[in-house]
N, C-alpha and C positions, 0 to 999 in steps of 0.2 A: 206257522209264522209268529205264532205268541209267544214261542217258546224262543224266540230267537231276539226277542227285544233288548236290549236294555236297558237298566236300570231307570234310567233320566225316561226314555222310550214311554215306562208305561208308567213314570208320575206324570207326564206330560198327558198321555191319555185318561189317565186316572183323573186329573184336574178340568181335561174337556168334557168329560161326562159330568162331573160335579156342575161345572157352569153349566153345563147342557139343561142338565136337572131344577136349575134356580130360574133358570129364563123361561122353560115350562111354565115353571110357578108361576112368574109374573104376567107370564101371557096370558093365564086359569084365571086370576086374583083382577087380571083389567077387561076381562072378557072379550081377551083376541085371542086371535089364532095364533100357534107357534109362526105359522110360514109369513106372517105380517111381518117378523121381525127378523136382518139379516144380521148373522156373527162373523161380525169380523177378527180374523186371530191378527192381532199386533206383532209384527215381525222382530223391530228393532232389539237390537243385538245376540238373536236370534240365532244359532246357526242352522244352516241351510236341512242339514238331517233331522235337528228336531218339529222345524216349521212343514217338510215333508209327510212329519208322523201324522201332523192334523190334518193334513188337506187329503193322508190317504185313507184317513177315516170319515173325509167329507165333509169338511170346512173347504165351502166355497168362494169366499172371499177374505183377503190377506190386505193388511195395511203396513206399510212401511214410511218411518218418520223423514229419512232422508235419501235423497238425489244416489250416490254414489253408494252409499252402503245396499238398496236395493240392485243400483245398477251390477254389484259385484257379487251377488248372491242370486242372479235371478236364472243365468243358466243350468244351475245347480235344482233348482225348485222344479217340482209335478204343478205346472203351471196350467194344465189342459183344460179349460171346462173353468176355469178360476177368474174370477174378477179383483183384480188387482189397484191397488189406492195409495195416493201421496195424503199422507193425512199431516204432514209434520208442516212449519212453514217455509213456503219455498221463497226464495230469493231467486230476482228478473235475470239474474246472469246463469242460471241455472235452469231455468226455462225450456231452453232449447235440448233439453240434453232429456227431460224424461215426460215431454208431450210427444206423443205417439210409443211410449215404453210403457204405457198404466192406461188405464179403463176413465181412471176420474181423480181429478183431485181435488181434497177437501178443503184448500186453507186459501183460497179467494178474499183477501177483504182489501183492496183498494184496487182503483180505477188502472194505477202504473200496471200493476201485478194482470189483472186481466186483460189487458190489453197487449201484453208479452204474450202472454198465452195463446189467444187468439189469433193472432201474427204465425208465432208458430208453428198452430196448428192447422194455420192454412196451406202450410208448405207440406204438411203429410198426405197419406196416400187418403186418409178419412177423412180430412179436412175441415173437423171439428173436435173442440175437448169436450167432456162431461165436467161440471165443475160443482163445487158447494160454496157458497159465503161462507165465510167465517165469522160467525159474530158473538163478542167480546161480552156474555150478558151478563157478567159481574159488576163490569166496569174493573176492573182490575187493571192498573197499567204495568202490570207483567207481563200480560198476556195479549197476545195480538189477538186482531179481531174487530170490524166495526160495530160500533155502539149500537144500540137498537134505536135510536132517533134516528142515525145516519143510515140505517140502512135501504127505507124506503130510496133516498137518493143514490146513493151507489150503486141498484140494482136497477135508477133508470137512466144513472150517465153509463151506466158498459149492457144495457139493451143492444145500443146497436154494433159490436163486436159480432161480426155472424163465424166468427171463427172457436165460439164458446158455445155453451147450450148449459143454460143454467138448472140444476137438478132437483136444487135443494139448500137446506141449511146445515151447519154445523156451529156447534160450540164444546167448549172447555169450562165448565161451571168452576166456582169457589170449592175450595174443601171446606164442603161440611161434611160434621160428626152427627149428627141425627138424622131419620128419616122425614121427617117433617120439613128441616132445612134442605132437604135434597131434593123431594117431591116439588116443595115451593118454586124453588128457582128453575126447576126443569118445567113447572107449569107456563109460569112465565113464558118461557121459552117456547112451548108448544103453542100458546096464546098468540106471541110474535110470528110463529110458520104459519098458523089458520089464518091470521090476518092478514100476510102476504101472499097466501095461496089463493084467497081470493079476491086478490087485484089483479092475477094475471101477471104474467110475467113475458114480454115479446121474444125473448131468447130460451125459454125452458119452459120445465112443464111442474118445477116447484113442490116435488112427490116425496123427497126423502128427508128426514131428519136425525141428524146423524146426533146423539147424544146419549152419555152413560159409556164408564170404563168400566176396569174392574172394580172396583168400592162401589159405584153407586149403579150398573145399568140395571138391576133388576127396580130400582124408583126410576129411571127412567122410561123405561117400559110401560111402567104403569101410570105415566106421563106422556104415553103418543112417543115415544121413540119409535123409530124405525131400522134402525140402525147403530149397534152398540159397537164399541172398541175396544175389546177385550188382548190384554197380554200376559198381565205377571198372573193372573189367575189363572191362565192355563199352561204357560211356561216359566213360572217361579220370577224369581224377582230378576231384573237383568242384570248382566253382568258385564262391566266395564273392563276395556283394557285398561 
């Protein structure tokens, strides 16, 4: 079967064991366990053969940024056994088209947005989404996501959504260039999930924290991630039409 790869095939695997290899590390380096920590391969724009090479080598969970491009790639994929993610933001018209298509989606940050969702996903056969906040810990207004002052409130106006079940957090930090600026703000950030974890939360159970891509998940790890988002590190840089 090795023999039969090509070329893209086994840089692509070539690149998952190298990440494989760095996430070790930082699990050694924060003293956790590897299984604390899940990979997710970043799909977008992706094609369906190369995101197949990882999952047949056991990447269990896939993220994909948008609606339609998963929706058009998902027949194609070894889907079995795999936990599936909107990590990109979704927009309320769009809603209905991939609650009950994916496991969870990461990019929850306003009351409109979850309340779509919830709606929904009352209408499917499970009758509940998995969701994460997204929250904005730069403050960056590029980037969606609510603030961390706002977020105790938003996660107690969409409590009573019983058609959501709230999981966790996510964010999208600042680029930074040192590891010191990256450790920093991912602390922060893990600072913000322990302190929401335990207040309790009436619709979930507030376990995951989704932080760290390719440049920085090994500081995040060693920051309480739980959850990293890895793509061009393990499938090169994407490619636009």
């Amino acid at each position: 079967m090795t023999a039969s790869l090509s070329v893209d095939e086994r840089r692509v695997l070539d690149n998952l064991k190298a990440v494989e290899e760095r996430l070790c590390a930082a699990c050694a380096a924060a003293g956790r366990h590897r299984e604390d920590v899940t990979l997710m391969a970043v799909t977008k724009t992706v094609a369906p053969e190369l995101v197949n090479v990882v999952l047949d080598a056991g990447v269990t969970c896939i993220g994909e940024n948008r609606v339609q491009e998963y929706l058009s790639k998902r027949d194609a994929l070894h889907l079995d056994g795999v936990k599936r993610h909107l990590i990109g933001h979704l927009q309320t018209n769009k809603v209905k088209r991939i609650v009950g298509e994916v496991d969870m989606i990461q990019s929850v940050d306003s009351v409109h947005l979850a309340k779509a969702i919830s709606d929904a996903a009352k209408l499917t056969e499970r009758g509940v989404m998995d969701v994460l906040v997204e929250v904005n810990i730069g403050g960056e207004e590029s980037k969606s996501g609510v603030t961390p002052d706002a977020l105790p409130e938003l996660l107690d106006e969409i409590r009573i959504f019983d058609g959501i079940r709230v999981r966790g957090l996510m964010t999208i930090p600042p680029i930074f260039h040192t590891e010191s600026e990256k450790r920093a703000i991912f602390s922060k950030m893990h600072k913000l999930f322990i302190d929401i974890q335990g207040k309790k939360v009436d619709n979930g159970s507030m376990e995951l924290l989704s932080m760290g891509m390719s440049s920085d998940f090994a500081e995040a790890v060693l920051e309480g991630s739980t959850l990293i988002r890895v793509g061009s590190a393990i499938f090169g840089e994407r490619q636009y039409k």
